[in-house]
C-alpha positions in Angstrom: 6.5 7.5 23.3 8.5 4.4 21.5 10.4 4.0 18.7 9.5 1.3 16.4 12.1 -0.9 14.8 10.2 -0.6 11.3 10.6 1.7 8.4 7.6 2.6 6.5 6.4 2.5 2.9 3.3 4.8 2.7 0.9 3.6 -1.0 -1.4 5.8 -2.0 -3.3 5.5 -5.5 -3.1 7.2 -8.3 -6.3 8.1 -11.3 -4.8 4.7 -13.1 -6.1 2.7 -10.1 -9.4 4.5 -9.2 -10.4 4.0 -13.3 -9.8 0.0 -12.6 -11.1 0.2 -9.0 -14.5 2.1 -9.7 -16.2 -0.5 -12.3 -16.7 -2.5 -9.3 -18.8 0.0 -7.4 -21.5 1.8 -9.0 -22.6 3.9 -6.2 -19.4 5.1 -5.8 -16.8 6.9 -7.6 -13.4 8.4 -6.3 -9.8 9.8 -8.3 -7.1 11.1 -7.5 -8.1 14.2 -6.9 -10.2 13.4 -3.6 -7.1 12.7 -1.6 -7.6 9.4 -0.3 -6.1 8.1 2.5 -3.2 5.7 1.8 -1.8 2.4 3.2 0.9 2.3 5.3 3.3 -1.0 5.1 6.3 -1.9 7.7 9.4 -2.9 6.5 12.5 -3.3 7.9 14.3 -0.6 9.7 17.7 -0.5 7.9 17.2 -0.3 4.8 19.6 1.5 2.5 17.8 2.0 -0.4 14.1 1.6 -1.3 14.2 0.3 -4.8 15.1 -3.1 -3.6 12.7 -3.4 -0.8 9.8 -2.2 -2.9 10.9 -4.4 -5.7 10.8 -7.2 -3.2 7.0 -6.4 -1.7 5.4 -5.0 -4.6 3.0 -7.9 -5.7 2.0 -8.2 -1.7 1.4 -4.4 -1.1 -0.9 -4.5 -4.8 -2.6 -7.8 -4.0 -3.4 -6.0 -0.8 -4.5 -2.6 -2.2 -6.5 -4.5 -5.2 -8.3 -6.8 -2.3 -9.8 -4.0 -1.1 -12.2 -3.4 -3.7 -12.4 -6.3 -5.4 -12.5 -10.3 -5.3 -9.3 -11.9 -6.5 -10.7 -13.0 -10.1 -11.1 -9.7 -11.0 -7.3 -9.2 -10.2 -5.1 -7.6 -13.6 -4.1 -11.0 -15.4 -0.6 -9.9 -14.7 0.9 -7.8 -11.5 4.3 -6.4 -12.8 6.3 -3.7 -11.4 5.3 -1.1 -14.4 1.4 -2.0 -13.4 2.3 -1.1 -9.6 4.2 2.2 -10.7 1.6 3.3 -13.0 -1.4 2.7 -10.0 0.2 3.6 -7.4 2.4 7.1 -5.4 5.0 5.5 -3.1 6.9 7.2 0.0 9.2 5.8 2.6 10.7 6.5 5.6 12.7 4.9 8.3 11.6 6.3 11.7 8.3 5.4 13.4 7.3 6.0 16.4 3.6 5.1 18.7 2.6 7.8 21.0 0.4 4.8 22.5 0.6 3.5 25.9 -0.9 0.2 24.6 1.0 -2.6 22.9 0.8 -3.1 19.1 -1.1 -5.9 18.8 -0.6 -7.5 15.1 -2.5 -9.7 13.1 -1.4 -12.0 10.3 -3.6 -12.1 7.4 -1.6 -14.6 5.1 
């Protein structure tokens, strides 16, 4: 086992972000209540508190999250920190570890 040198922030939606999310995608519907999986997001190990990291990836995490279901014209005119709050539950945490023996490969997607 390793230890990572990443805390975490774990983004799942909330019913705000399913009504948005499900006008694109007729066949199928979700909410809240079906317990979907969330995203997990590294950020840096030593943080002290997690209002000023979020505050600092917000717009990235819910560009990322919107992305997922739709194209980028259909984005909310205006990504603020209120939209994020009301569409999405957030968690942190500061230890990760990868019970792996391969090596994290990464990818960057910006």
């Amino acid at each position: 086992m390793k230890i990572i040198n990443r805390g975490f922030i774990i983004v799942k939606p909330k019913q705000a972000f399913w009504d948005w999310a499900n006008q694109f995608d007729q066949e199928f519907t979700f909410s809240e209540d079906d317990d979907c999986e969330g995203s997990v997001y590294l950020i840096e190990e030593d943080f002290m508190e997690f209002e000023p990291v979020l505050e600092k990836n917000f717009k990235k995490i819910m560009k990322n999250e919107l992305a997922a279901v739709a194209d980028e014209e259909d984005f909310p005119e205006k990504i603020t920190f209120e939209l994020f709050s009301e569409w999405f539950h957030v968690d942190f945490g500061s230890s990760v570890f990868d019970l792996e023996k391969s090596d994290l490969k990464s990818e960057k997607t910006d």
